[in-house]
C-alpha positions as CSV (number, residue, x, y, z in Angstrom):
1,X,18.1,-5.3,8.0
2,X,15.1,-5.3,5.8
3,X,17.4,-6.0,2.8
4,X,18.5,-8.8,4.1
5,X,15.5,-9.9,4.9
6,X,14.1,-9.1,1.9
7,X,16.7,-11.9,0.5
8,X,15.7,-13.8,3.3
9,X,12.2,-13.9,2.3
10,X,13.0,-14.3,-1.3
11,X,15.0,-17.6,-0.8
12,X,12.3,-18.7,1.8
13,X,9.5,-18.3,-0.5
14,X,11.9,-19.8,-3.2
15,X,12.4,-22.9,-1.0
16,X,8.9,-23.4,0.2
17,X,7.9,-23.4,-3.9
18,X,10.1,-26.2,-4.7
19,X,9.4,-28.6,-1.5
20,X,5.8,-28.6,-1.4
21,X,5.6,-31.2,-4.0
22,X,8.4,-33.2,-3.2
23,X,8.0,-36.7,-2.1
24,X,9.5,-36.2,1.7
25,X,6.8,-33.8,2.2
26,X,4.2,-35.4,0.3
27,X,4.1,-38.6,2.5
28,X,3.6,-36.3,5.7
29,X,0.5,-34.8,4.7
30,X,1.5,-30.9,5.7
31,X,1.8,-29.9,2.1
32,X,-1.7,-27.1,2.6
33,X,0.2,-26.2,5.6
34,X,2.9,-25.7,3.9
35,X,1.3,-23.7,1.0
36,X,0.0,-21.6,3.9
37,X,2.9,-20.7,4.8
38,X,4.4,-19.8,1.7
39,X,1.2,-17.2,0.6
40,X,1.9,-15.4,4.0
41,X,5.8,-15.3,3.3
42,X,4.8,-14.0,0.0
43,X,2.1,-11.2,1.5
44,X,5.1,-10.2,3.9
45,X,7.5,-10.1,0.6
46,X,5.7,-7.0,-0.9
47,X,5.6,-5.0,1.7
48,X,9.3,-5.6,3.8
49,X,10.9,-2.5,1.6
50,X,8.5,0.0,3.2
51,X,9.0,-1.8,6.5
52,X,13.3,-0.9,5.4
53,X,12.3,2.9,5.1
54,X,10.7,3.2,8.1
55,X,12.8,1.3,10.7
56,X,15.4,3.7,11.4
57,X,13.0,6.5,12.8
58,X,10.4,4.2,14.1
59,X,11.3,1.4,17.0
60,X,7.5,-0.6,16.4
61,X,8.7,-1.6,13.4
62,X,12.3,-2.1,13.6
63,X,11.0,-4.6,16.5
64,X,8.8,-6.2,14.2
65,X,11.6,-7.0,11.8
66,X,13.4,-8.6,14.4
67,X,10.0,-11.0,15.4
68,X,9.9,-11.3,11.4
69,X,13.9,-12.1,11.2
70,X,13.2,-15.1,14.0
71,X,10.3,-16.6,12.2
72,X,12.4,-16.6,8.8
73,X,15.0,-18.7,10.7
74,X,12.1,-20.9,12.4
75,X,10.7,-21.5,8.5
76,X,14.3,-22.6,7.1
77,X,14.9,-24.7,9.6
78,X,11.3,-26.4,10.2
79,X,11.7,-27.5,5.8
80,X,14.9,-29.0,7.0
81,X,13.4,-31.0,9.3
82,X,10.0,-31.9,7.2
83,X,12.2,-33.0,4.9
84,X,14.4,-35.1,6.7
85,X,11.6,-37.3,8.7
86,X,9.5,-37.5,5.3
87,X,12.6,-38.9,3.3
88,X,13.1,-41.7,6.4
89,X,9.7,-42.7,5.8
90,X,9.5,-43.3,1.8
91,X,9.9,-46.9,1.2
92,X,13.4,-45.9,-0.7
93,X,15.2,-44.6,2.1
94,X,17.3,-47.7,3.6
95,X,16.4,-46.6,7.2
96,X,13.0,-46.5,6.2
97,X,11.1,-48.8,8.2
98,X,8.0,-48.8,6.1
99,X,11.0,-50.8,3.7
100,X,10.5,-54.0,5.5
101,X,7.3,-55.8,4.5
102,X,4.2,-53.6,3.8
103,X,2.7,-51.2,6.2
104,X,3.9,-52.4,9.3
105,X,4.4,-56.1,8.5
106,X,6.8,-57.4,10.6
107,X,7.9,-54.2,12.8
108,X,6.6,-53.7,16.3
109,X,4.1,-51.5,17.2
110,X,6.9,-49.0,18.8
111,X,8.1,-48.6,15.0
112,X,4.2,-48.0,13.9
113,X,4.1,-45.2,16.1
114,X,7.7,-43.8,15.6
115,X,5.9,-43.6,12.0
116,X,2.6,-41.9,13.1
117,X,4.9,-39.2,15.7
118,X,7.2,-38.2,13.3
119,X,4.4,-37.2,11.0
120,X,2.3,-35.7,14.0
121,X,5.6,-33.9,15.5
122,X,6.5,-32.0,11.6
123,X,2.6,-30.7,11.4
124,X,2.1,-29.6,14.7
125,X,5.5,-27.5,14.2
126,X,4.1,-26.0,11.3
127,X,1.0,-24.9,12.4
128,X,2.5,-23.3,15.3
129,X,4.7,-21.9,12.8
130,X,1.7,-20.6,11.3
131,X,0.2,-18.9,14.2
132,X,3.7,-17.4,14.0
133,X,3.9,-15.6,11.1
134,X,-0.5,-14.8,11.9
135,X,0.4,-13.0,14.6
136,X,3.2,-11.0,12.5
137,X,0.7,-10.0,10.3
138,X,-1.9,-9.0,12.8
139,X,0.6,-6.7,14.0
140,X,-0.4,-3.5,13.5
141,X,2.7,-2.2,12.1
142,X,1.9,-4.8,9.1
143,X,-1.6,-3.2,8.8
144,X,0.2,0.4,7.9
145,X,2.7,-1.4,4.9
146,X,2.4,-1.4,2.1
147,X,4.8,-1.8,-1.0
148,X,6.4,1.9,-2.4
149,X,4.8,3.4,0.8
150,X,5.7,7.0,1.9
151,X,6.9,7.1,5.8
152,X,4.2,7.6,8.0
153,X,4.5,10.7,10.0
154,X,4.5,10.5,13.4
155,X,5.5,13.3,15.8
156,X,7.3,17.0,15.5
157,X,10.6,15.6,14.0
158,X,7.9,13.8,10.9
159,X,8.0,14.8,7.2
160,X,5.6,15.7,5.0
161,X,5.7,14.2,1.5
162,X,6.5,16.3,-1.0
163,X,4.7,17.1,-4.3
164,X,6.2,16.8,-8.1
165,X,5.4,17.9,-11.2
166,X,5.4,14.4,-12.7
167,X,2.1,12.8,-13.7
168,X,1.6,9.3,-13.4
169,X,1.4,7.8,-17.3
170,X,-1.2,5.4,-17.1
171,X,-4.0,7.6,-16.6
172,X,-6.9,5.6,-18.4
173,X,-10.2,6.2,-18.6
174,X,-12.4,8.6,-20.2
175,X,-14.0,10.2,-17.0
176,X,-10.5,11.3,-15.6
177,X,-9.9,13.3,-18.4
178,X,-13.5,14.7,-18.5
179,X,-13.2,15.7,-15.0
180,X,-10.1,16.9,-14.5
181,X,-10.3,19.7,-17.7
182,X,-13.5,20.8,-15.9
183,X,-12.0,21.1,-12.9
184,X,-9.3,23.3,-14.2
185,X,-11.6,25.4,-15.6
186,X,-13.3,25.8,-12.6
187,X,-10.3,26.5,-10.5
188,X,-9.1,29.4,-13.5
189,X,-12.9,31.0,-13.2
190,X,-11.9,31.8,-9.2
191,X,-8.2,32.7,-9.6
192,X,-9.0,36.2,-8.2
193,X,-11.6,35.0,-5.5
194,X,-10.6,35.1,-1.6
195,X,-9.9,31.6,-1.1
196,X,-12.4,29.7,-3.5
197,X,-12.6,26.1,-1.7
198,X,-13.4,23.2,-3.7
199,X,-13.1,19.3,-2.7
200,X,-12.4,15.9,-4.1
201,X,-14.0,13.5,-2.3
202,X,-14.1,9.9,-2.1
203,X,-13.1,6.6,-0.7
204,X,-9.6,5.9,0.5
205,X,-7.6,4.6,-3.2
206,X,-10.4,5.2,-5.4
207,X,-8.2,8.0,-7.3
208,X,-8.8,11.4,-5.8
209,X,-5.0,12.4,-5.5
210,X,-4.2,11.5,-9.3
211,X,-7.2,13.6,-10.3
212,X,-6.0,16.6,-7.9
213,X,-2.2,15.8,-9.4
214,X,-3.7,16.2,-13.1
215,X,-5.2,19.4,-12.2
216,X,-2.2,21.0,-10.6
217,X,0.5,20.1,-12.9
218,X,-2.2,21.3,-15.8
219,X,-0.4,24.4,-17.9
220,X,-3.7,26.7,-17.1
221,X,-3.2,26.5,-13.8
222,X,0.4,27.0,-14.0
223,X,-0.3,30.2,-16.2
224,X,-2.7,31.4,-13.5
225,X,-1.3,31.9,-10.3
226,X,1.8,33.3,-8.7
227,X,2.6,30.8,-6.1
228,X,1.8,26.9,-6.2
229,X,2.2,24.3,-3.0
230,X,0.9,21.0,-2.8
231,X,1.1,19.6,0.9
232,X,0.1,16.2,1.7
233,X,-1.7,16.5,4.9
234,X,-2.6,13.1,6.4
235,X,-4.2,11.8,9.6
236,X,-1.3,12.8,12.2
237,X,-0.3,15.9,10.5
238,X,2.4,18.0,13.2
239,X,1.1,22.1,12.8
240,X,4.7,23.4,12.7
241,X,6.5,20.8,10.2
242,X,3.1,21.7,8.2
243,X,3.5,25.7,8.3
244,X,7.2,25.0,7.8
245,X,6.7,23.0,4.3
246,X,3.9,25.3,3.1
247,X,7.1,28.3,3.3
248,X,9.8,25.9,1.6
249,X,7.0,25.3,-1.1
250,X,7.0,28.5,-2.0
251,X,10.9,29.1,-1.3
252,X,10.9,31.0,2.1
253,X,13.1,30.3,4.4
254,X,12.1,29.6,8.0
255,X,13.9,29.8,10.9
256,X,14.8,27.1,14.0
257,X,12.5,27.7,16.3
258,X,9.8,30.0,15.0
259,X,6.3,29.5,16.5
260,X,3.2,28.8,14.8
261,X,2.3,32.7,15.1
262,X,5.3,33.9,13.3
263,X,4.9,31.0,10.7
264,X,1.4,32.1,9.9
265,X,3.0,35.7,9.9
266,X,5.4,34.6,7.4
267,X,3.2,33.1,5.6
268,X,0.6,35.9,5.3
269,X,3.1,38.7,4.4
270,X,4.7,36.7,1.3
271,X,1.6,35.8,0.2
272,X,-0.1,39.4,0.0
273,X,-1.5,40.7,-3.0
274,X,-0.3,37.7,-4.7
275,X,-2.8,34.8,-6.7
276,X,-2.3,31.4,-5.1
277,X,-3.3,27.4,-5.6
278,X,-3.2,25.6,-3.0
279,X,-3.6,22.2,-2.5
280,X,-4.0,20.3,0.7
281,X,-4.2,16.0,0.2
282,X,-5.6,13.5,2.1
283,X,-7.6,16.2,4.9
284,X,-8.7,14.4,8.1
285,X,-9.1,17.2,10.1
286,X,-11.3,20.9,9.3
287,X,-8.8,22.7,11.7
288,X,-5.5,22.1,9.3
289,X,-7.6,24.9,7.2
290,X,-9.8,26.8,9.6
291,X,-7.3,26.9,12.7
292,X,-3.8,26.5,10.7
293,X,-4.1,28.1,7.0
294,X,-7.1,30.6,7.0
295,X,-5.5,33.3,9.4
296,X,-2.5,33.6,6.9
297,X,-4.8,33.7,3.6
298,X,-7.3,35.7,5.0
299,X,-5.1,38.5,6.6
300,X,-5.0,40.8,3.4
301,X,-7.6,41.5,1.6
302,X,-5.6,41.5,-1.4
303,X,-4.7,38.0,-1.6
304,X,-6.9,35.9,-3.9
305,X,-6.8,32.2,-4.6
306,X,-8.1,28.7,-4.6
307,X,-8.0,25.6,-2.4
308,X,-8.1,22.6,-3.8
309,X,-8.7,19.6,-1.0
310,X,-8.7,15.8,-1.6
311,X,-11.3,13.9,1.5
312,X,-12.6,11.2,2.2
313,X,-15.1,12.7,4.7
314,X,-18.2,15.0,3.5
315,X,-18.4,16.1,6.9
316,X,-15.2,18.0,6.5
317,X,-15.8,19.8,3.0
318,X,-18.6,21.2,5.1
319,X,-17.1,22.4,8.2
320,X,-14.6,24.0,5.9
321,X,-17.0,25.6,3.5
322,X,-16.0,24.0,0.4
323,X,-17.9,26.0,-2.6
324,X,-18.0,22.9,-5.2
325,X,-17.4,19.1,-4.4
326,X,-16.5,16.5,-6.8
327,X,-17.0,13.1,-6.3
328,X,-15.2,10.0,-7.2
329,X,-16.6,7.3,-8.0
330,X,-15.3,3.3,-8.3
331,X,-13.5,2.9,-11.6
332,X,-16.1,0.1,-13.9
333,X,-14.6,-3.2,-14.9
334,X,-13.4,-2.1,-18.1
335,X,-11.2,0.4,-17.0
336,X,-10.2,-1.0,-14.3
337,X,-8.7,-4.2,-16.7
338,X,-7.0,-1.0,-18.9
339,X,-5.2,0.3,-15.8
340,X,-4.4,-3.0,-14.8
341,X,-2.4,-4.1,-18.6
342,X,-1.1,-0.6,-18.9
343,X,0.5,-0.7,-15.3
344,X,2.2,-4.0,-16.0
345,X,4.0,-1.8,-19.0
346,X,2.3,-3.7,-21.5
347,X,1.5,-1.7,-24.6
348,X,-1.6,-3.2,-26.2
349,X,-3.9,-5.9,-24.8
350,X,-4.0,-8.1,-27.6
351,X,-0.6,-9.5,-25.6
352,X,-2.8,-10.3,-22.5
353,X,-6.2,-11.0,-24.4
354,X,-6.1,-14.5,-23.3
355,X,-5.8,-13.2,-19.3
356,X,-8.7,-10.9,-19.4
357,X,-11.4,-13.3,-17.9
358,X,-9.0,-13.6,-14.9
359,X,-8.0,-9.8,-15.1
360,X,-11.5,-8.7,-14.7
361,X,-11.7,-11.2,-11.8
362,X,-9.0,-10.0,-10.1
363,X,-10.1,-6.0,-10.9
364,X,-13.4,-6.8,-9.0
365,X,-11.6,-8.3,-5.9
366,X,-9.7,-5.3,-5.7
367,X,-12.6,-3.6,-5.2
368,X,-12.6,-1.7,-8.2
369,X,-10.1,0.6,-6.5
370,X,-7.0,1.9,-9.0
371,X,-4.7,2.2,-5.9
372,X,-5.1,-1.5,-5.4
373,X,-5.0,-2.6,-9.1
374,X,-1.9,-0.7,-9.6
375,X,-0.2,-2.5,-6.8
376,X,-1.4,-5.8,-8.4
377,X,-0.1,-5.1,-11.3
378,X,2.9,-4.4,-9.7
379,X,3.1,-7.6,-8.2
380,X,1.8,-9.8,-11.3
381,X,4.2,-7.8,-13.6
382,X,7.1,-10.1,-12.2
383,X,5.1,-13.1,-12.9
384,X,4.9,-15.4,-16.2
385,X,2.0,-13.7,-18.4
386,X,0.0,-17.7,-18.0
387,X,-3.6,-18.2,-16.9
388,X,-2.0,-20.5,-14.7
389,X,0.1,-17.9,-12.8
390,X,-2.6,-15.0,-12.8
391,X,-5.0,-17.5,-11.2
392,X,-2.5,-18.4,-8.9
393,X,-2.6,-15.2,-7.5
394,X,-5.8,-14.4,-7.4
395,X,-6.3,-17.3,-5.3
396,X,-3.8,-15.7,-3.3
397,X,-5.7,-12.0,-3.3
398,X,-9.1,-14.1,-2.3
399,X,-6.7,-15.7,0.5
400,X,-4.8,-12.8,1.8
401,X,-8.5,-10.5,1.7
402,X,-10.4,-13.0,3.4
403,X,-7.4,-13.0,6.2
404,X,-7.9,-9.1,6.3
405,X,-11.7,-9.3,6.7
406,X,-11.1,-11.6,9.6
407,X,-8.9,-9.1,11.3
408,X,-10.8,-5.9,10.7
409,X,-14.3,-7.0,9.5
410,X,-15.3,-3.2,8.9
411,X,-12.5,-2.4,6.3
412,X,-14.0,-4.9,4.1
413,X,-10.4,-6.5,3.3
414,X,-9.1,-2.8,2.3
415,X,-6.5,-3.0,4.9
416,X,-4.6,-5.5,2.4
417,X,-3.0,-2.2,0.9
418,X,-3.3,0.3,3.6
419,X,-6.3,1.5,1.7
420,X,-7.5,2.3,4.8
421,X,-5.1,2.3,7.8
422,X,-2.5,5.3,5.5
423,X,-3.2,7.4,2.1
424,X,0.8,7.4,2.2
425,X,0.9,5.3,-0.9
426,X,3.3,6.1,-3.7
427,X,3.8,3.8,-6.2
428,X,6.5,5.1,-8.5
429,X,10.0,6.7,-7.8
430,X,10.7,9.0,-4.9
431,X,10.6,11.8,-6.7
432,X,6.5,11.2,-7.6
433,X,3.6,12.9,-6.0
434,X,1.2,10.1,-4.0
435,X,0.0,7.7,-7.0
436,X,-3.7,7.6,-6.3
């Protein structure tokens, strides 16, 4: 369905572009209606292909394609209309009555009003077309999209996503590389440690899974340690598929069925007297470690290894007993320009000098937050490389984030992205690890 919305969408917003200025809809006055309506058919556009991956094991949101499949309809046919009452009234139009005299010169009042309803009747439709496609995107299944997202997991029969050993190319900044060599060597100082717990902590987007991905794929790490698993955990995280992906990981096979006491079993008898790295991404919960994962690394004493966990709560590194924490911090304006360019596959910024006041305007009301600038650039990278387009859309960003600060004040406009509502954010192929 979503493909076919996604075309849908596409011809909508396509339409909508090219009849905003036209005369028809001009003389009717609901052209800022109209331009509403086309930056929330736009918002919906980036985000209908995760809506497409989700649909088929989740009813909320196959429902809300349906609501979004109606209003698509209701948006064709409402421009028909506009554009047929605002073509009768140009002076042109031979059953246009404003073509006899001026104004109302020589028609009856009943023709003055016909005049004044018909404009009334096609902005009253659109605004209630509007409240529409609001409460669409109120929805709380719209609140957890987000363009390239993974599937949420939701229930026993979920999935975890699964790691890779590809590292994202446009890695920029100085600190990242600073950081992540020190916290390689940090994790090769403890190889032989009973689980050496250390934490990357920080704000939801702000970068703590590429870091973590750096320091896995790293060839140190590689060279140090017998068995490697990286398991994204999330907020809804099911015990068993969990236990069950840790085994595949590390290429045991489990069998239908098996409890979480024979998992853990499994688990701690393959692992013995073996080195191990561990990571566990986006933690929400202390017990996924302290209930779930400790019995099986702590059952022998000759198992040694680290755990490496990416947070966004301090509260949790110490429940846990994390050993080191590294923190995160808000990529600066400069940077945060570089990873916008280099996302868009632009090679060197002389070819976008001319953008950068804009970039850097559009970096800060991302936050400052690489998650959010890379889907940006995403989104601008099909765009004409014009000061005129890139302030476009950041009128658009300012738009669609003031929208998500009405809806959920305390996310500060994060919700745009999912920044806050999912960590489930991949931005690449299938085959990547989480992108930020």
């Amino acid at each position: 369905m979503a493909a076919i919305l996604g075309s849908l969408l596409g011809s909508c917003a396509s339409k909508l572009q090219n009849i905003i200025t036209d005369e028809a809809i001009l003389i009717l006055g609901v052209e800022e209606d109209l331009r509403e309506v086309l930056q929330q058919v736009e918002l919906i556009q980036c985000c209908i292909y995760d809506a497409e991956k989700r649909r088929t094991k989740e009813l909320a949101v196959n429902n809300w394609l349906g609501q979004l499949r109606d209003v698509i309809y209701d948006v064709d046919e409402i421009l028909d209309v506009a554009r047929c009452k605002g073509s009768k009234l140009l002076p042109d139009d031979p059953s246009s009555s404003s073509s006899n005299a001026a104004a109302c010169k020589g028609l009856s009042v009943s023709s003055c009003f016909c005049n004044i309803w018909s404009r009334r009747d096609v902005a009253v439709r659109i605004r209630s077309l509007n409240k529409k496609i609001v409460n669409i995107l109120k929805d709380t299944v719209f609140l957890t999209l987000n363009t390239g997202m993974q599937p949420t997991r939701n229930g026993p029969t979920s999935k975890l996503i699964r790691s890779s050993n590809l590292v994202e190319p446009n890695l920029v900044g100085k600190e990242i590389i600073y950081s992540s060599k020190k916290l390689v060597d940090l994790v090769v100082a403890h190889k032989e440690s009973k689980s050496y717990k250390l934490a990357i902590v920080g704000t939801g987007g702000v970068g703590k899974t590429t870091l973590a991905q750096k320091i896995y794929n790293n060839q140190k790490i590689k060279g140090s340690f017998k068995m490697q698993a990286w398991i994204c955990v999330s907020q809804d995280y099911n015990e068993v598929t969990l236990l069950k992906e840790v085994l595949r990981t590390i290429g045991v096979h489990h069998e239908q069925g098996e409890t979480i006491t024979e998992l853990q079993r499994k688990l701690a008898e393959t692992i013995e007297g073996k080195s191990f790295f561990l990571v566990l991404d986006d933690v929400w919960h202390s017990n996924v470690w302290m209930d779930l994962l400790r019995p099986a690394f702590a059952l022998h004493e000759t198992t040694s290894g680290v755990i490496l966990l990416t947070t966004r709560d301090d509260q949790i590194t110490r429940r846990i007993g994390v050993e080191h924490t590294h923190r995160v911090d808000l990529m600066s304006v400069e940077v945060g320009w570089e990873l916008l360019w280099k996302s868009m596959n632009i090679e060197e910024e002389k070819e976008v000098q001319n953008l950068r006041n804009t970039g850097i305007e559009i970096v800060r009301k991302c936050g400052h937050l690489p998650l959010a600038i890379k889907v940006t650039a995403s989104a601008l990278a099909s765009r004409d490389l014009t000061e005129n387009e890139w302030k476009k859309y950041l009128g658009l960003l300012i738009h669609i984030i003031s929208w998500a600060k009405l809806w959920q004040p305390r996310t500060g406009g994060a919700v745009l992205f999912g920044w806050q509502s999912t960590s489930h954010t991949k931005l690449g192929k299938p085959v990547h690890a989480k992108a930020v």
